[in-house]
C-alpha positions in Angstrom: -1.9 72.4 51.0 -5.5 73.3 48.8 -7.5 74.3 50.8 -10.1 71.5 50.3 -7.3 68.9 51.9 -6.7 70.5 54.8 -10.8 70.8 55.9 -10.8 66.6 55.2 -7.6 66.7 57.6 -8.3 68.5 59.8 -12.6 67.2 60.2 -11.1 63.6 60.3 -8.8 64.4 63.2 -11.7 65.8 65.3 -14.1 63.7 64.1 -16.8 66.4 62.5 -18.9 65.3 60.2 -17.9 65.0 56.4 -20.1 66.4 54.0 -21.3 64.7 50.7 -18.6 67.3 48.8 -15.7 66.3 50.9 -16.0 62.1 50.4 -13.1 61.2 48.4 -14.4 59.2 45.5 -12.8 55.7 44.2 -12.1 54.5 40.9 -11.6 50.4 40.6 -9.3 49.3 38.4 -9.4 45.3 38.0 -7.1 43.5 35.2 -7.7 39.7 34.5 -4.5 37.2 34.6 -2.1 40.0 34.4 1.4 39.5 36.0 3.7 41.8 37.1 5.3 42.1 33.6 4.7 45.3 33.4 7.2 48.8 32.5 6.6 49.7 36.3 8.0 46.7 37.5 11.0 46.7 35.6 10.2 44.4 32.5 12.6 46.1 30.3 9.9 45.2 26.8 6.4 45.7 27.7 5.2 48.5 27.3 2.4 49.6 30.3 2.8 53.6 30.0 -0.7 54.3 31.2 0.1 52.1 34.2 3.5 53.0 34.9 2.6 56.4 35.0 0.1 55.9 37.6 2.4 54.2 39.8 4.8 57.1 39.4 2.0 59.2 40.8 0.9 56.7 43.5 2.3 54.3 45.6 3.5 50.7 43.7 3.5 47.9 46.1 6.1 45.6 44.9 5.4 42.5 47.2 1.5 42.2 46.8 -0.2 38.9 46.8 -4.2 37.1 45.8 -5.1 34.9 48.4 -6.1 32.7 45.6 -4.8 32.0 42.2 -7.9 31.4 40.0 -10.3 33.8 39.4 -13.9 33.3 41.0 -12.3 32.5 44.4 -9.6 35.3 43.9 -12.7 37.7 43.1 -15.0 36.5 45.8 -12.3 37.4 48.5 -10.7 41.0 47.3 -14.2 42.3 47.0 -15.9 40.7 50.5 -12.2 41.0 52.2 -12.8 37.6 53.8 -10.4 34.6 52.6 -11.3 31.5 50.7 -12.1 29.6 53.8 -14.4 32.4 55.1 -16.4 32.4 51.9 -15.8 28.4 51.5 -15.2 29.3 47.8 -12.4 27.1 45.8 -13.4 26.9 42.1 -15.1 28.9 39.8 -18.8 27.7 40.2 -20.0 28.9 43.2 -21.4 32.2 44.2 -20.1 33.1 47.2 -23.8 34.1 49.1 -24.8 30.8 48.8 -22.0 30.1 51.9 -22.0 33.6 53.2 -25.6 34.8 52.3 -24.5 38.3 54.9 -21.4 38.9 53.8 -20.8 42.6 53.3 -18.7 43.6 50.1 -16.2 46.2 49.7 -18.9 48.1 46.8 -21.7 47.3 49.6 -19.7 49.5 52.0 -19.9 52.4 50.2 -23.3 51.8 48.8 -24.8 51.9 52.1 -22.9 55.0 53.4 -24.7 56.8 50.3 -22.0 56.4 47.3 -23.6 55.7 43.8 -21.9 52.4 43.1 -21.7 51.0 39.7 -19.6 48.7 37.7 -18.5 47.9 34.0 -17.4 44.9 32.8 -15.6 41.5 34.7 -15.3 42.2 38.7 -17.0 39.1 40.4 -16.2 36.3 38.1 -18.0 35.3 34.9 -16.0 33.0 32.2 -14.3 34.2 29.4 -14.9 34.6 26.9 -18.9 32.3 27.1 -20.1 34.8 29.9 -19.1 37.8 28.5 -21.9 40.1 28.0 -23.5 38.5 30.6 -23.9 38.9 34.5 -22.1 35.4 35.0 -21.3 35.2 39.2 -22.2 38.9 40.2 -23.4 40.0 43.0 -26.8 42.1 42.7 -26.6 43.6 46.5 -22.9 45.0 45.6 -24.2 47.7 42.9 -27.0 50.7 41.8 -25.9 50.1 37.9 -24.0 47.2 35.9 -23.5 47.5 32.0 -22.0 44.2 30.9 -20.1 45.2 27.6 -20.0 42.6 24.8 -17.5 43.4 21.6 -15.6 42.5 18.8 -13.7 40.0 20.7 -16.6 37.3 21.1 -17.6 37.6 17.5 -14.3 36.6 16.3 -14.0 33.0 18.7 -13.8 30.9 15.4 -10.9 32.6 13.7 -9.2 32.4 17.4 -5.9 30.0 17.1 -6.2 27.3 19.9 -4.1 24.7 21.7 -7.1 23.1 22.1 -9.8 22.8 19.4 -13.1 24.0 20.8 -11.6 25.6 24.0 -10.8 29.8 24.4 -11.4 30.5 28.1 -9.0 27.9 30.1 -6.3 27.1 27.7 -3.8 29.3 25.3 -5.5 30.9 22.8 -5.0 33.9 20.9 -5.9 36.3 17.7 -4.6 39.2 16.4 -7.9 41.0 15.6 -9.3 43.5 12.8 -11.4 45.1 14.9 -10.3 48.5 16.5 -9.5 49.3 20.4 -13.2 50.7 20.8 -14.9 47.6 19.4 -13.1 45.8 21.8 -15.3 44.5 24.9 -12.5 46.3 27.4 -12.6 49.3 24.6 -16.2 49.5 25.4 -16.1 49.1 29.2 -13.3 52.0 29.1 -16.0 54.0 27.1 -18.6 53.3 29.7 -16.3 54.0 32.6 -15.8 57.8 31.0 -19.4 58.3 31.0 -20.4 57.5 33.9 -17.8 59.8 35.4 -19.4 62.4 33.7 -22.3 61.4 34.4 -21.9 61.2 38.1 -19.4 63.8 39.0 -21.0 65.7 41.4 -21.8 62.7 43.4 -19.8 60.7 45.5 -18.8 57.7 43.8 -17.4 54.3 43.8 -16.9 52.9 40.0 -15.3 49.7 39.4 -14.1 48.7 36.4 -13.0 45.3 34.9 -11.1 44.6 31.8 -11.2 40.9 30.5 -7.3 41.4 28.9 -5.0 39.2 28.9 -7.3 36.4 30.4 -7.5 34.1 27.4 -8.0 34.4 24.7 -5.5 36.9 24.4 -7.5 39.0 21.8 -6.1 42.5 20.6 -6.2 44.3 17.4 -3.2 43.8 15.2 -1.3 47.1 15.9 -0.9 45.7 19.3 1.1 42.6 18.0 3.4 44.3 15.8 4.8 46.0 19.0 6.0 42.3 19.9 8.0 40.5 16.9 8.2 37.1 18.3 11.7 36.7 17.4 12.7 39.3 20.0 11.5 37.6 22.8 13.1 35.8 25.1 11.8 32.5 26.8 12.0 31.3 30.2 14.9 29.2 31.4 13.8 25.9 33.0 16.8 24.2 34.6 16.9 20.4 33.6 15.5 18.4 35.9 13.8 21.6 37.7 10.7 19.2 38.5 12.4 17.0 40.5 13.8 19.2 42.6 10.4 20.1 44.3 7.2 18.8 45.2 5.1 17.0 43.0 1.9 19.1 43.9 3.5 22.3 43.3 3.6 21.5 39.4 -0.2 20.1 39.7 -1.5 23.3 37.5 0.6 21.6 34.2 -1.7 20.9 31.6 -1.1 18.0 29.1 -2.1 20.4 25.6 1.4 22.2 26.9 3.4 19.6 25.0 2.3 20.4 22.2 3.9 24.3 22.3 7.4 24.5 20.8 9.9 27.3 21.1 8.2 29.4 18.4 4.5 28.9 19.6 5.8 29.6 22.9 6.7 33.3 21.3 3.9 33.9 19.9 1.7 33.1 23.1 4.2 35.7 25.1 3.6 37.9 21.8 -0.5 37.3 22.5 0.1 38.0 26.2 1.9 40.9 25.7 -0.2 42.2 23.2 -3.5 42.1 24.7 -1.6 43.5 28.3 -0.8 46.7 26.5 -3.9 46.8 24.7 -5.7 46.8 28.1 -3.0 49.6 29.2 -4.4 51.7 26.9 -7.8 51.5 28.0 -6.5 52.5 31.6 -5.3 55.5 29.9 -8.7 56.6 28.1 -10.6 55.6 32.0 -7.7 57.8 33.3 -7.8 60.3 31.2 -11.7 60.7 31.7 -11.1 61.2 35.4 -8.3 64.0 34.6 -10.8 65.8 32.2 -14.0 65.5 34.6 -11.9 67.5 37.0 -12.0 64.6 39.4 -8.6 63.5 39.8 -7.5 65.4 43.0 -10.4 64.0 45.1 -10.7 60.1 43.9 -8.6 57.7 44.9 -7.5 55.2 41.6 -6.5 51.2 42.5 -5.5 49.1 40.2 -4.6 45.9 40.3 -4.8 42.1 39.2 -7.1 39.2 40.4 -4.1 36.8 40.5 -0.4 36.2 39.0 0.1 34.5 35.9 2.8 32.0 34.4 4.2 32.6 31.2 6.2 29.7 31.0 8.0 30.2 34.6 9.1 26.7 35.8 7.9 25.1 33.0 3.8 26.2 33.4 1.6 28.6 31.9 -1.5 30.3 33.1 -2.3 30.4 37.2 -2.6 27.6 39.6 0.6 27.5 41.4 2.1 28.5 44.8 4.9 29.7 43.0 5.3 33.7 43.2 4.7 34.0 39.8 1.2 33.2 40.1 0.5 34.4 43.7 2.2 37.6 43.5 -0.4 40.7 41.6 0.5 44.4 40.5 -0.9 46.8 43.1 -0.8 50.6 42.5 -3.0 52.9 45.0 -3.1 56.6 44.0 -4.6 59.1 47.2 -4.2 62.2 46.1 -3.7 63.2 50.3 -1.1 60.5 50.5 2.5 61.6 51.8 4.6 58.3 50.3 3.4 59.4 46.7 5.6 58.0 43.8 7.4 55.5 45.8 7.0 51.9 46.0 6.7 49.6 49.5 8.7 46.1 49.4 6.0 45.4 52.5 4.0 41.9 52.3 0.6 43.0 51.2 -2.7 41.1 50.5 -6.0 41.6 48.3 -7.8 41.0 51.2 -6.7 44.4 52.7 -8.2 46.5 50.3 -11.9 46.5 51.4 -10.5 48.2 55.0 -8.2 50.6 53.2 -10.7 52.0 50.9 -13.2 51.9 54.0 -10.7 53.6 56.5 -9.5 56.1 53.9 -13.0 57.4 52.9 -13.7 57.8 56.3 -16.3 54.5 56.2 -16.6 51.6 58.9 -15.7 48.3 57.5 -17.1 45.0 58.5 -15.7 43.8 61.7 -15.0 40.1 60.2 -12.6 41.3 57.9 -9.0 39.9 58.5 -7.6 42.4 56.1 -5.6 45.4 57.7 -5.4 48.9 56.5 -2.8 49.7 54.3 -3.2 53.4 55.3 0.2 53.1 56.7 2.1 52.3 54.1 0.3 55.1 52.1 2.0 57.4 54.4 5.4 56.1 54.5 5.9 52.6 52.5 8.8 51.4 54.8 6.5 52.0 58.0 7.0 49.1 60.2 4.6 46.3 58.6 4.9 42.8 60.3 2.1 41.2 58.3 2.8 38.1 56.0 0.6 37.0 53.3 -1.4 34.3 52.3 -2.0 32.3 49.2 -3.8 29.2 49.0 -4.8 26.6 46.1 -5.9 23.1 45.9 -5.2 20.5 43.5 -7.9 18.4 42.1 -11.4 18.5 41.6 -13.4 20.1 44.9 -17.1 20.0 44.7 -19.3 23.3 43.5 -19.6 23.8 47.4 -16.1 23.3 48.6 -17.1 20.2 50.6 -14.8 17.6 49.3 -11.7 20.5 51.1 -14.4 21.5 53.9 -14.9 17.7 54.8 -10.7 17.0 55.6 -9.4 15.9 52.2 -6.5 18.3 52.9 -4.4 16.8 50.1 -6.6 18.9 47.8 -4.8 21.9 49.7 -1.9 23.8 49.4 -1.0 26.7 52.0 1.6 29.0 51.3 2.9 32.1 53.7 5.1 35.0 52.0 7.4 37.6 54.3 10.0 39.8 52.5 12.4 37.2 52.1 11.0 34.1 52.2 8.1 31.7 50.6 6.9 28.8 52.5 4.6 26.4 51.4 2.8 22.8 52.7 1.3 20.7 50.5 -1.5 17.9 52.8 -0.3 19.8 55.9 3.2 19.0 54.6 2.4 15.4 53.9 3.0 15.5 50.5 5.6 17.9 50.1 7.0 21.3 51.8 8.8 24.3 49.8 10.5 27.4 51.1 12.4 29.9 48.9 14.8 32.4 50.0 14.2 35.5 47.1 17.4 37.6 48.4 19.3 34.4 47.0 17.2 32.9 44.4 14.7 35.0 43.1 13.5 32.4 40.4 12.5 29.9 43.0 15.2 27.2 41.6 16.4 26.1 45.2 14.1 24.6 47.7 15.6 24.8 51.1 12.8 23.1 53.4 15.3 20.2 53.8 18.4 22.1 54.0 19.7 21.9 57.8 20.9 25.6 57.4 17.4 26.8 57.1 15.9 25.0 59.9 15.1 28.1 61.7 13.5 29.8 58.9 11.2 26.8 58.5 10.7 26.8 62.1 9.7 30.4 62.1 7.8 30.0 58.9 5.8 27.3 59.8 4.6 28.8 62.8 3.4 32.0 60.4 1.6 29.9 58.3 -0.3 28.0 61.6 -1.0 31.3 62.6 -3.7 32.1 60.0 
């Protein structure tokens, strides 16, 4: 054990003080609408090395889950730690002070314990691509520095092919650009996150970073797409007659300009998706690689991780919006360089809302007491420790106001709930009014079965239920 490692043991277990050289330092890693197609998770054609190797060093967490699938109310609750109906955030309008003017966030932790705190690029919500280069939703109180990188990617919108004429942000879109990695606007935040680790490396540090790829449009240079011939990829199969096997509300996140994709414009979208994913892997690398070369590696702890799931044609739907584990379920790595379950992977049911008291509780920091997160600390240690936590995923379907009043004021049919353990999904759509789901994934990973009627399952529905009332 360096020497270094043992003094932070050994002052945290008698509870000395910890000098400014001895705080461990965090690096933030946020993707936008990335799945869990990924090398690391067993998706035998994408190609993530950058990311895949970091989860070799670190722990993977293979059952990790937003609390929201959409990315202003996703973004709002992994970096306060409180849930959507905490922050009474449900679209992607509001700015989550005008509900909870005190929250604390997770960068505002470590700000006020004396960490230089900084970001670069997308980590509170701003649309893509009209806000980028902007500040969009952030959250001034949250960080010392911001540098809102604008490249090659928004000068390009009118040679971007589109589903829908006029649109980039919300629908499928996509371009296989000219323009190098480091004109890129994630090339460029990956550039900016290297120098501010020089920059600050004597210093404890908290530095988020957020990468706009593969959110639509799915913009990478060229190279990028020739890893991906369309004709080698394989689409989704959607059983006939899938949709009537399930609740109407589940499929609520289907968008009309979807009929017009055939077979071969559906390959080229996963050809785009795929694309701009290892596009953005490589800018992990470079931000990585930064860290490695600063000398900093063996005293930050690196997360990475999504701001929801994504569908890439998955029961018929693409993009986010759904309960189903597609688009709940996130990539989560966590790299401690102390931690003793390093290079293995926890099946546990984890949440985004649990990062804000890891981070806190493994830098030695007091979190907020509101937070309903828990510590994943444990798991870091030994990633089959005994874990008894579910998680939480919620989405609504139609049109909330800015506020969240239309859900806040008892129109719960705008509301889905959903509760995840290790085997099972349960979901209530209108407090199971208009529809329940459960799925068991040791028997039907694909979520083609729903058992909530089946008399064999009672129990499980029983027992599920009662999880999800427990919130």
């Amino acid at each position: 054990m360096r020497l270094r490692t043992f003094c932070l043991v050994m002052t945290a277990a008698f509870g000395g003080p910890i000098t400014a050289a001895d705080k461990m330092n965090v690096l933030y890693i946020v993707s936008d609408d990335l799945c869990n197609q990924l090398g690391t998770y067993g998706s035998p054609h994408v190609k993530s090395p950058n990311i895949d190797k970091l989860a070799a060093k670190g722990v993977r967490f293979d059952r990790a889950y937003c609390q929201f699938p959409l990315c202003n109310p996703s973004r709002a609750s992994f970096l306060t730690g409180l849930r959507p109906d905490q922050l009474h955030v449900y679209e992607n309008g509001t700015q989550f002070r005008k509900n909870v003017p005190d929250a604390v966030s997770m960068p505002q932790t470590f700000r006020n314990a004396g960490y230089y705190v900084a970001r670069v690029g997308k980590l509170y919500h701003y649309g893509v691509p009209a806000q980028i280069g902007t500040d969009g939703l952030d959250d001034p109180p949250s960080w010392e520095k911001v540098i809102n990188p604008k490249g090659h990617d928004k000068a390009v919108e009118d040679k971007i092919h589109t589903l829908t004429p006029g649109q980039f942000g919300g629908t499928l879109s996509w371009l296989a650009d000219e323009g190098t990695d480091a004109q890129q606007t994630d090339g460029m935040t990956a550039l900016e996150i290297a120098r501010l680790l020089e920059a600050n490396k004597d210093k404890p540090f908290f530095l988020a970073c957020g990468f706009f790829r593969p959110h639509t449009p799915y913009v990478a240079p060229k190279p990028w797409f020739d890893l991906y011939p369309p004709a080698s990829l394989k689409l989704p199969v959607v059983p006939q007659g899938h949709r009537d096997q399930h609740p109407k509300l589940a499929f609520g996140s289907y968008k009309k300009e979807q009929d017009k994709l055939t077979d071969d414009l559906r390959r080229e979208v996963l050809q785009a998706y795929h694309a701009s994913t290892s596009f953005m892997d490589a800018q992990v690398g470079i931000v990585l690689e930064a860290l490695e070369k600063q000398g900093l590696a063996d005293k930050t702890i690196v997360v990475f991780h999504s701001d929801h799931g994504y569908h890439l044609g998955e029961h018929g739907l693409w993009q986010k919006m759904s309960l189903f584990e597609n688009s709940a379920r996130v990539p989560l790595v966590i790299y401690d360089p102390r931690s003793k379950a390093n290079g293995k992977a926890s099946a546990r049911t984890v949440e985004l809302v649990d990062l804000h008291p890891t981070l806190a509780s493994l830098c030695g920091l007091k979190a907020p007491e509101v937070l309903t997160g828990k510590s994943l600390k444990p798991l870091l240690d030994n990633p089959t420790a005994e874990w008894t936590k579910p998680a939480f995923t919620q989405v609504t379907r139609g049109t909330p106001t800015v506020t969240g009043e239309t859900v806040k004021k008892g129109n719960r049919n705008l509301m889905g709930r959903s509760v995840r353990n290790e085997r099972y999904r349960y979901t209530e759509w209108d407090e199971g009014k208009q529809g329940v789901q459960l799925y068991d994934y040791d028997n039907d990973p694909g979520e083609l079965k729903n058992l909530a009627d089946d008399p064999a399952y009672a129990a499980v529905v029983k027992e599920m239920k009662t999880l999800l009332a427990g919130k």
